[in-house]
PAVOKOL-391519 format. One record per residue (C-alpha): x, y, z. Coordinates in steps of 0.02 Angstrom, whole numbers, padded with zeros to 5 digits, always signed. Example, Ala and Ser with C-alpha at 12.3 -4.5 7.8 and 13.67 -1.06 7.14 Angstrom:
% residues 2
+00615-00225+00390+00684-00053+00357
//
This chain:
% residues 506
+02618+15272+16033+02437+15253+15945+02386+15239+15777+02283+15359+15701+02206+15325+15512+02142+15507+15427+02038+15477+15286+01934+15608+15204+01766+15533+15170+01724+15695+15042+01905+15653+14944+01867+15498+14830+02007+15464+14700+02031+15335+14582+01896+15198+14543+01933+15017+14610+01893+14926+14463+01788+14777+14502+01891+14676+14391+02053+14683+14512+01942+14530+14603+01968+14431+14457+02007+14236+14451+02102+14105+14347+02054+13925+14294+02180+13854+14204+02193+13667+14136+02298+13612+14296+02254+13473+14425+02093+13480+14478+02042+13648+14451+01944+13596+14295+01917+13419+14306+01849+13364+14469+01826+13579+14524+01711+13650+14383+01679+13501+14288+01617+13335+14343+01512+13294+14165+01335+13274+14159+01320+13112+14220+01404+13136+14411+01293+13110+14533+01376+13279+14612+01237+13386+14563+01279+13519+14404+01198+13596+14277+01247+13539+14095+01416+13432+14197+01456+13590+14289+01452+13568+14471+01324+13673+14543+01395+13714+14728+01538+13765+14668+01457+13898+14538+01341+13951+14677+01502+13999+14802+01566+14080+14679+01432+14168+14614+01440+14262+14805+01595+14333+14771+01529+14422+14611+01672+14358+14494+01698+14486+14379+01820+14395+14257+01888+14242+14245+02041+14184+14168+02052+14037+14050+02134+13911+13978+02309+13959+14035+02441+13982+14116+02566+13876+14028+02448+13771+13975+02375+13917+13853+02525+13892+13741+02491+13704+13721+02292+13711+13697+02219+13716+13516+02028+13761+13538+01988+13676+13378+02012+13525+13488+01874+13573+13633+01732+13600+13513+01593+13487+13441+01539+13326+13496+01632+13290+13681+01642+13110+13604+01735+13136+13459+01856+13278+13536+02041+13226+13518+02133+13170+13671+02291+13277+13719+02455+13266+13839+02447+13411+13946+02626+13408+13957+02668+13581+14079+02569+13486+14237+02585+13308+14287+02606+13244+14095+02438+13187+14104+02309+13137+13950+02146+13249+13951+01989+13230+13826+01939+13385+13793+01766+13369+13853+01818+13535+13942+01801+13665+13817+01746+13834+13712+01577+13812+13744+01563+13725+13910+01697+13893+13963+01565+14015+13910+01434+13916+14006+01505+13932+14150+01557+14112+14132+01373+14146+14086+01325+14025+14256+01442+14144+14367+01375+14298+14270+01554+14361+14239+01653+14416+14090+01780+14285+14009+01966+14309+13989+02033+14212+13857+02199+14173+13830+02252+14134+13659+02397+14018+13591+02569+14111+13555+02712+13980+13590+02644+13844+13485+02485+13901+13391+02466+14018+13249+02409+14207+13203+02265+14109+13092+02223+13975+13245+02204+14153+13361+02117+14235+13237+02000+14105+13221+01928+14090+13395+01913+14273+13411+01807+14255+13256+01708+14106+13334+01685+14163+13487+01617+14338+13424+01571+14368+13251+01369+14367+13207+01304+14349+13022+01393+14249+12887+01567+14195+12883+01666+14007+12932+01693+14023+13092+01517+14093+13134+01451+13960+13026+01565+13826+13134+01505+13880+13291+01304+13855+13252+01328+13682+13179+01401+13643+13371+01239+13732+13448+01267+13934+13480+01164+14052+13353+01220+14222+13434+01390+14234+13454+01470+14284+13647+01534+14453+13720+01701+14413+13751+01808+14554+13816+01977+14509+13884+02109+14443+13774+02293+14377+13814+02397+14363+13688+02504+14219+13748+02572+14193+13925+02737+14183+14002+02830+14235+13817+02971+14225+13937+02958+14051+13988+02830+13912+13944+02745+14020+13838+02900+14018+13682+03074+14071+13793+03072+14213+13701+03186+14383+13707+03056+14525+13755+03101+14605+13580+03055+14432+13498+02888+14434+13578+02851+14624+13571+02850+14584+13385+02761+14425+13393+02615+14503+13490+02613+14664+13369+02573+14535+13264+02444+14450+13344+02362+14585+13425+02338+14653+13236+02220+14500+13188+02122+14485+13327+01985+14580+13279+01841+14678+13343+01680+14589+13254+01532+14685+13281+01477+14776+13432+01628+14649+13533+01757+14773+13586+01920+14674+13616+02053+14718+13765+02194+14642+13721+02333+14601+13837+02515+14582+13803+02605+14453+13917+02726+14541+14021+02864+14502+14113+02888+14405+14289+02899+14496+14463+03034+14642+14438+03070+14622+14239+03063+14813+14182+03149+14785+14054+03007+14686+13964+02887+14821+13994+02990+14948+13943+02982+14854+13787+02808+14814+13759+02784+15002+13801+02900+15069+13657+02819+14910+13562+02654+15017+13588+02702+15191+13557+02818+15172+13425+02698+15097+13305+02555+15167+13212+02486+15244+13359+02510+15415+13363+02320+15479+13388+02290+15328+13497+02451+15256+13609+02321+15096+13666+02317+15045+13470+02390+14884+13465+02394+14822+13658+02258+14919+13797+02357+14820+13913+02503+14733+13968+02540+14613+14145+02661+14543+14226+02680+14404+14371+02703+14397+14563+02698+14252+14686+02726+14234+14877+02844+14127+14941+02915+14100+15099+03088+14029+15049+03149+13989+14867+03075+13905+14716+03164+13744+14760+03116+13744+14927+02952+13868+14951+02884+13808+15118+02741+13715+15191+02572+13784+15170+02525+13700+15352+02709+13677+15433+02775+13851+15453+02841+13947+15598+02829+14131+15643+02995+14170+15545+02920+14111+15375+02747+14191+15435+02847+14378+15428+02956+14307+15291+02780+14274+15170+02720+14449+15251+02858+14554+15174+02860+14473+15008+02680+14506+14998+02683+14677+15025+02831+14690+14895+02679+14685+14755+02668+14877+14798+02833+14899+14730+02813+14821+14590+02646+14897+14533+02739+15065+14549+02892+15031+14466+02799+14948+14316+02710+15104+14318+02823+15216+14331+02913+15115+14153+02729+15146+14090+02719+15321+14142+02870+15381+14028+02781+15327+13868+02599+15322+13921+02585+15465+14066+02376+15504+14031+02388+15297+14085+02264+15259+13918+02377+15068+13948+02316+14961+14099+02443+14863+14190+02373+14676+14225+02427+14572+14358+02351+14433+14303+02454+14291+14415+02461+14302+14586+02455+14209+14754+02559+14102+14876+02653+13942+14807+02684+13819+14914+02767+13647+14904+02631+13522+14882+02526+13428+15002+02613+13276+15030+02542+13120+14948+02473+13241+14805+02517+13223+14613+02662+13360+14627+02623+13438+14455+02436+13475+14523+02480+13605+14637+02356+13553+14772+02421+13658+14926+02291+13702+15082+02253+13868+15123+02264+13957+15291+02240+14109+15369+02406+14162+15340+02347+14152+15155+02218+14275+15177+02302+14385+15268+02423+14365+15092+02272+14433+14990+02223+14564+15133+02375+14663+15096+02397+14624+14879+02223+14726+14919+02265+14861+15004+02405+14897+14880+02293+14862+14716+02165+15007+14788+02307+15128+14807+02361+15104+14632+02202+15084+14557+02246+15240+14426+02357+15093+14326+02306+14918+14380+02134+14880+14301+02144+14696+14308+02198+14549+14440+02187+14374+14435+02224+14260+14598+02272+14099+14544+02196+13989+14567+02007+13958+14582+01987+13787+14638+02089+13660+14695+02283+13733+14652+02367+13858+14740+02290+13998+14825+02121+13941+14785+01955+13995+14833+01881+13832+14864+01920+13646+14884+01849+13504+14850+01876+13331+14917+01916+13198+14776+01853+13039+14861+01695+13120+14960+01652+13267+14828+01661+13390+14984+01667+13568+14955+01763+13686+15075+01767+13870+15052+01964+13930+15109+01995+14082+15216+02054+14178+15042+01890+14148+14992+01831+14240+15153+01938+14412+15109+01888+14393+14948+01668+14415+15011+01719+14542+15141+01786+14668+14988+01651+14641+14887+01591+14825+14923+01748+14899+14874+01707+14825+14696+01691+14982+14568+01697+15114+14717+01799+15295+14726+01970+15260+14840+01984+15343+14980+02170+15389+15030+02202+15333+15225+02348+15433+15288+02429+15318+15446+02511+15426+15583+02585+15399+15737+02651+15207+15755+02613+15081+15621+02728+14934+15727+02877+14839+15604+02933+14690+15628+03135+14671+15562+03138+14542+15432+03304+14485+15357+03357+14666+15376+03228+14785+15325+03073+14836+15409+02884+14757+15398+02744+14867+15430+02623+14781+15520+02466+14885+15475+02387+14879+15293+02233+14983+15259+02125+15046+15137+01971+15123+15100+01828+15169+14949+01669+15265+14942+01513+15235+14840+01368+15348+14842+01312+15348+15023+01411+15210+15115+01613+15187+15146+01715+15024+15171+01880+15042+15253+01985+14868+15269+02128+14878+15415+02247+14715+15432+02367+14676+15583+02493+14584+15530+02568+14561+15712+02578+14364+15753+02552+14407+15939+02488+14562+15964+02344+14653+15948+02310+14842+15902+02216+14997+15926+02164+15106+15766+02079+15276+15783+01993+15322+15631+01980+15503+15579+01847+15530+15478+01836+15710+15392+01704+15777+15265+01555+15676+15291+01448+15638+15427+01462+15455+15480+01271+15396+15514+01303+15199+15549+01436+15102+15574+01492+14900+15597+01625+14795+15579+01674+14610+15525+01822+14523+15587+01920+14377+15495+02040+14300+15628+02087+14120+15704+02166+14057+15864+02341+14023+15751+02389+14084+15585+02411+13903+15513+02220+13864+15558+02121+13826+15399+01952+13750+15348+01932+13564+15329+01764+13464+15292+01747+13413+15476+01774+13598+15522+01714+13719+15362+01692+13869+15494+01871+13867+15569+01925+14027+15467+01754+14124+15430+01731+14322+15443+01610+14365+15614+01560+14518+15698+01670+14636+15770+01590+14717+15932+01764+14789+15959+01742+14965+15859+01675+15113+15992+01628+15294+15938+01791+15397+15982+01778+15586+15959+01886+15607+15786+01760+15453+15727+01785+15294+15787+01908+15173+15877+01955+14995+15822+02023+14831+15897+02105+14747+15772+02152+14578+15872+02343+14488+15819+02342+14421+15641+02176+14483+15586+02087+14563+15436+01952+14691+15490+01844+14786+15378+01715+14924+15421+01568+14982+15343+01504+15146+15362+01339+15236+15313+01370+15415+15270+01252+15565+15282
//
């Protein structure tokens, strides 16, 4: 039986918020240290010690947020210590990964240059499990107030007149774990607390997130949510908190033993596969918590951890979380896609972790050579760039989307999507078949379709990734394989690909 994909190009929906692409740099390994930063006196070139090759790759996936300091490490960092002189900045233990000493040379200011260097807004996550409402308060203050007052005053004695637009705030991170191991109820009043006192200053409009729960922890939301309407909020339910998150990796087996990133067989391949696509579940069944007590959806749900974890390169520091990244990764963020467009009415925010260097990274960079490798994630990550602040489009599959039976329930094999803007259309198909490849007809209704072409990201074995003596092993090329067909067009999608076609629309 065929496939057939109806989408009606005249029926846009919900915008996909740009900021679903977003990233996360956290104080881990060598995402920081060795991935952004080298200091100004590398000879890797960089602009003010922040490498420059690694801003301009990332500046062509048009970032638009990135998450910072933490992650665990959030809970542990005091910003007072990351300002001023890089000299006279206190060292510090970053206890949560590898127990190692860093010196703060890494900090407020040097975040906000890089933010301004990939021309994207900064997510700050403040200090809940060990800092204080005052220490929170503070930085928000710092970072944002103009005029007259101490913290404004601090922050032009260590060089910035004009204070930053700073937009995203967490308040805290993983309440439930390394951020305090606290009882949802325990943090639901915490974060009441410290939402209150992080304060708009100015023209800065702050959108603060409370950390939610991990994978399928309802619960927790339900409680942030009655956390939200309960108080003070009756003329405005987003009063305290505009949104909340939660967290979702992809593993292959179990948190003791998650699986190679390299050494895998076809059995964890469709193993990673369905866990991926569980994300869909999630997002609805957070929402649907959200929907009792917020149904106009005023709150945004933030994912703002996700990715594949894998056990750690061998002969790597195992608290860096250095893992390689394959086309089975990419295929990974294909489908985490695909579901964040559908739900796009709820989920304004997404953060892959990580950036550079630690788990499902965009880019790596070799420590002895300074190499810079762009992964195949990376790759997905440029080929959706159009769907960035575009209308969804809903894609209705009929006829036979394949499954593959894995550990007792069905896989579908075929992800898509698809989003308008103005006069052009990008629909994104993935085959998630190991062996075999698949025929798509595309039934395009309500516009005329005046161009068409088509990009394929593919490899001769889903463990194939990029290395510096082969950069181009995993890299999106042209698709020849898409004919006219008389609903619209017709599509090859070859065995474990991602495909994406662009359309011009009269």
């Amino acid at each position: 039986m065929s496939t057939t994909a109806i989408i009606n190009l005249d029926l846009p929906g919900s915008t996909i918020s740009r900021h679903l692409y977003g990233h996360f740099a956290e104080h881990l390994g060598r995402c920081i240290y060795g991935g952004f930063w080298v200091g100004e006196d590398s000879d890797i070139p960089n602009e003010g010690g922040i490498r420059s090759d690694v801003v301009e790759a990332l500046r062509q996936l048009q970032i638009p947020n990135l998450r910072w300091p933490g992650g665990c490490f959030a809970d542990e960092y005091h910003w007072r210590d990351g300002i001023g002189p890089r000299a006279e900045r206190p060292r510090m233990v970053n206890s949560h990964w590898g127990d190692i000493v860093e010196n703060n040379h890494f900090g407020t200011h040097e975040f906000m240059a890089l933010c301004e260097l990939l021309g994207t807004d900064p997510y700050v996550n403040g200090n809940v499990g060990s800092g204080t409402v005052r220490e929170m308060s503070e930085w928000v203050e710092y970072l944002t107030r103009d005029g007259q007052s101490p913290m404004a005053s601090l922050r032009r004695e260590n060089g910035r007149d004009k204070p930053w637009r700073v937009p995203f705030w967490g308040i805290g991170n993983e309440a439930w774990g390394c951020g305090g191991n606290m009882s949802a109820q325990a943090y639901a009043d915490l974060a009441r607390q410290y939402a209150t006192f992080c304060r708009d200053h100015g023209d800065n409009r702050l959108y603060r997130i409370a950390a939610g729960g991990s994978d399928d922890d309802y619960a927790w939301t339900r409680t942030l949510m009655e956390a939200i309407s309960c108080f003070g909020c009756a003329e405005e339910p987003r009063g305290i908190f505009q949104a909340l998150s939660f967290h979702y990796y992809t593993i292959a087996g179990t948190w003791e033993d998650k699986g190679g990133a390299l050494e895998f067989d076809i059995d964890d391949y469709y193993r990673t596969m369905a866990r991926a696509r569980r994300v869909e579940e999630l997002i609805q069944r957070h929402g649907a918590v959200m929907d009792v007590h917020d149904p106009e959806k005023k709150v945004g749900l933030v994912l703002d951890e996700w990715g594949t974890w894998w056990d750690v390169e061998p002969g790597t520091n195992p608290g860096f979380l250095y893992q390689q990244n394959t086309l089975r990764d990419a295929l990974v963020a294909s489908v985490h896609f695909d579901a964040f467009h559908r739900h796009a009415d709820r989920l304004v925010m997404a953060n892959i972790a990580q950036t550079v260097n630690v788990l499902q990274a965009m880019i790596l960079t070799d420590p002895d050579t300074g190499a810079l490798v762009t992964t195949p994630t990376y790759h997905v990550f440029a080929m959706n760039t159009p769907h960035h602040d575009s209308q969804e489009l809903s894609v209705h599959l009929v006829g036979d989307t394949f499954s593959q039976n894995v550990d007792g329930t069905d896989l579908d094999l075929l992800s898509a999507s698809a989003s308008t803007r103005d006069d052009s259309a990008l629909i994104s198909l993935t085959n998630l078949d190991a062996e075999r490849e698949r025929t798509v007809v595309l039934d395009l209704r309500g516009r005329e379709v005046a161009g068409h072409r088509a990009r394929v990201l593919t490899a001769p074995t889903l463990q194939t990734h990029n290395t510096p003596t082969a950069p181009e092993a995993v890299v999106p090329r042209t698709h020849d394989a898409l004919r006219p067909h008389h609903r619209g067009l017709e599509v090859d999608l070859p065995a474990h690909s991602y495909v994406t076609v662009s359309l011009d629309l009269g």
